[in-house]
N, C-alpha and C positions, 0 to 999 in steps of 0.2 A: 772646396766649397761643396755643401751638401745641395742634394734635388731629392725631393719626395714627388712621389707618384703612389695615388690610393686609388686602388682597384675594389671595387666592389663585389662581392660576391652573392650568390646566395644558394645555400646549401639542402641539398633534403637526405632526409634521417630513412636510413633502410627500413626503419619501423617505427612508428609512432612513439614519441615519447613522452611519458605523461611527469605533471610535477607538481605542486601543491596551488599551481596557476590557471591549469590547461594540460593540453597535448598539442605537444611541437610534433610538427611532420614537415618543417622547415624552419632555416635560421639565415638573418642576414649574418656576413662577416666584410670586415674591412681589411685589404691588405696593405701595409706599407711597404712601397718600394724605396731603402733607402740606395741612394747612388755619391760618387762624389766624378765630380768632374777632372779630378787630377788624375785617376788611375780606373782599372777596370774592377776594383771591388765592390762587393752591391750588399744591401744586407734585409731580408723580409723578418717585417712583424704583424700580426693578428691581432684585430682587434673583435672583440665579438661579444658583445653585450647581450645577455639573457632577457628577451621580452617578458616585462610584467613582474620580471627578478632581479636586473641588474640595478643597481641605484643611478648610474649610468647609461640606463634606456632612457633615454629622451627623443622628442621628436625632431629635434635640429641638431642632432647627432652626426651627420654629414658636414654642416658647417663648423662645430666646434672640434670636428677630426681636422680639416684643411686645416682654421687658423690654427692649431698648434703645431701642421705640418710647416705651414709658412713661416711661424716663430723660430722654429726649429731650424731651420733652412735660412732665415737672416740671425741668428746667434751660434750657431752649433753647438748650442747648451739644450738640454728638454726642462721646462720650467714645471719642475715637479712640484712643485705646491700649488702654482696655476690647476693643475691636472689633477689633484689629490681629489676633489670632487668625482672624477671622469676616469676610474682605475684599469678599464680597459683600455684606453688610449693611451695612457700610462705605461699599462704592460706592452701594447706595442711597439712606439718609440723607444721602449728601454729594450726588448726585442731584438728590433731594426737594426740597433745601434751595437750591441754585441756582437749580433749575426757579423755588422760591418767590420768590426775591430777584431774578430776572430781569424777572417780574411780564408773562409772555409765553408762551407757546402756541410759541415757535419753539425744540424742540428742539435744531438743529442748530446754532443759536446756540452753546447752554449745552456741547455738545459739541465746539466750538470752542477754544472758551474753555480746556475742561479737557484738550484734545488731550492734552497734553505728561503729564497728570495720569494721565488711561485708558489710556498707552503705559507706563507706569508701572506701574499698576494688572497689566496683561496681563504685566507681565517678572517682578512678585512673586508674583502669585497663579494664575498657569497661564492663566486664561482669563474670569476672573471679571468684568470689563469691558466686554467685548465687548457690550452692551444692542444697538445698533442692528444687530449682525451676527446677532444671536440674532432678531429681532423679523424680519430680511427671510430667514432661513433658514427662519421658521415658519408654518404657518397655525392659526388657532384655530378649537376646533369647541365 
């Protein structure tokens, strides 16, 4: 049986970053912690919607991350077309869930693998993929 746990974050940019919006000099991010109760394998996914860019900036964005952690967690299916609206939440849980099923610690692996998937991901939803270009753009305080 699956447990989600979403950890909130919020990141600042070493340098100000400007975009056809604004300049970010900070970003929220959400993390999923996926878990299962039978064994000690865990798997994290990113969720991280671009303010003012992502089509998936909303402001009840916290609540439509839980209920499809909860969906997620009473099916052990991720309801991809529920989500098809929401493509960062999407890229997370699908995320979470390789990380899980890799059963391994080596990201670059899992990003591998989905290469063709995240290029994808970046041509429909603007930018909502990008986890590892976001994570070395950022430092945390």
């Amino acid at each position: 049986m699956f447990q989600t746990q979403i950890i909130k974050k919020q990141l600042h940019f070493k340098q100000p970053a400007g975009t056809s919006r604004g300049v970010y000099t900070t970003r929220n991010v959400w993390y999923i912690l996926l878990t299962d109760t039978d064994n000690r394998y865990y798997g994290v996914g990113e969720c991280a919607p671009l303010p003012a860019l992502s089509c998936d900036d909303v402001p009840n964005y916290d609540e439509l991350l839980a209920i499809a952690c909860k969906n997620f967690e009473k099916t052990g299916e991720i309801d991809r077309e529920a989500l098809l609206p929401y493509p960062s939440i999407l890229f997370g849980l699908e995320t979470a869930l390789l990380h899980f099923r890799a059963c391994s610690l080596q990201f670059w692996h899992i990003y591998s693998l989905l290469k063709k998937r995240v290029i994808m991901s970046i041509l429909i939803t603007g930018i909502a993929g990008l986890t590892t270009s976001v994570l070395l753009a950022y430092g945390t305080q």
